[in-house]
N, C-alpha and C positions, 0 to 999 in steps of 0.2 A: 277221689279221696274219701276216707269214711273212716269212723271211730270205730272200733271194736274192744269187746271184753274182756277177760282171761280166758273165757271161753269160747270166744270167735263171734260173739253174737254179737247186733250192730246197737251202737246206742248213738242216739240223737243226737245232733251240737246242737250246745247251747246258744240260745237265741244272742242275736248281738243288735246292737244300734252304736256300731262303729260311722264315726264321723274324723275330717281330719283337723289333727291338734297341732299340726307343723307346717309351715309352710315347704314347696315343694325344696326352694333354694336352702331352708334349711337340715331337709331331710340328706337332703347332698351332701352337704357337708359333712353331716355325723355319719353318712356312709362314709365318707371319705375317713373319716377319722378313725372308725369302728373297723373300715379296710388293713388302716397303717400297722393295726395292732397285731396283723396275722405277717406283714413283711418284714419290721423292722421292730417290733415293739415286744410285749410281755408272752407273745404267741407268734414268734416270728418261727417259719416254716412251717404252720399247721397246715395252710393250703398247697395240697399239691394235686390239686384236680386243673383243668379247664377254666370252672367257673368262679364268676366273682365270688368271695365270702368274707363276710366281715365277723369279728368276737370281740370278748370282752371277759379280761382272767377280773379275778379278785381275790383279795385275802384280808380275814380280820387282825385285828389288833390280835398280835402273841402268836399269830399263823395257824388259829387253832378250824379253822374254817378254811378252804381252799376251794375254786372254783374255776370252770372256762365253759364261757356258752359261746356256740358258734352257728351262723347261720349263712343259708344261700338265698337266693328269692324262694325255692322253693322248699328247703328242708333246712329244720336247727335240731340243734344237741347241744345237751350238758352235762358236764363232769363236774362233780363234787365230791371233797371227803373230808369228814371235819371230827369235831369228837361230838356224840350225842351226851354223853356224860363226860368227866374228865377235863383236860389240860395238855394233851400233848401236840408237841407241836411239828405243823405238816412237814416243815422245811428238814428235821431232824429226824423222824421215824423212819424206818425204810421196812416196810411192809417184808410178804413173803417176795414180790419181785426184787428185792434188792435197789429198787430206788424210792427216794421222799415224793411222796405225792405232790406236791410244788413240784418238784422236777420233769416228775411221770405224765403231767395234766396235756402237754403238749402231745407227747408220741401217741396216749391213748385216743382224745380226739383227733389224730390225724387221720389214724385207723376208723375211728368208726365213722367219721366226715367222708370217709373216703367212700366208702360202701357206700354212703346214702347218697352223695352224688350221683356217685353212680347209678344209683336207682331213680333218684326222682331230678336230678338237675339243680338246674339251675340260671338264671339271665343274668343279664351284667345289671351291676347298679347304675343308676343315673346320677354317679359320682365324678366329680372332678380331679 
């Protein structure tokens, strides 16, 4: 794995002093939870790989912000569209594709989750 520029060239990661903030039984859980959300929940059917994956949509007050970040052990992604200026709202716009980004957040991540799986994997969670 390795960072790269817009121009291909490699840049450093950032130094870390990662230590753990959860314990492991509770890390479980919130996979588990974080899991529910891609079968049954606000991103239900975005996995359709192999591997475990757990997201997490959101939306502000008025719908004016929409989001889904999804991740496997080995790769994440996120999708956002919101207004940088303005007031319109996600659930009601429909873009050139013909559907509201609330709607769209799923089919688009499932597409590109798909591809990175398939590139980089993924291991099961140590979820219950």
């Amino acid at each position: 794995d390795r960072i790269v520029d817009r121009d291909g060239h490699d840049v450093a990661p950032p130094k870390s002093s990662c230590r753990e903030s959860v314990s492991p039984e509770e890390a479980r859980t919130m996979a588990s939870a974080l899991q529910a959300v891609t079968r049954w929940g606000t991103a239900a059917g975005l996995n359709h790989t192999t591997s475990d994956m757990l997201a997490k949509t959101g939306t502000t007050d008025g719908n004016e912000q929409i989001w889904l970040v999804a991740a496997t052990t080995a790769v994440a992604g996120a999708y956002w569209v919101g207004n940088i200026s303005g007031h319109a709202n996600m659930r009601h716009i429909r873009p050139t594709h013909g559907t509201p980004p609330a709607s769209a957040r799923v089919s688009v991540m499932r597409a590109m989750m798909s591809f990175a799986v398939g590139k980089y994997g993924g291991k099961r969670f140590d979820a219950r």
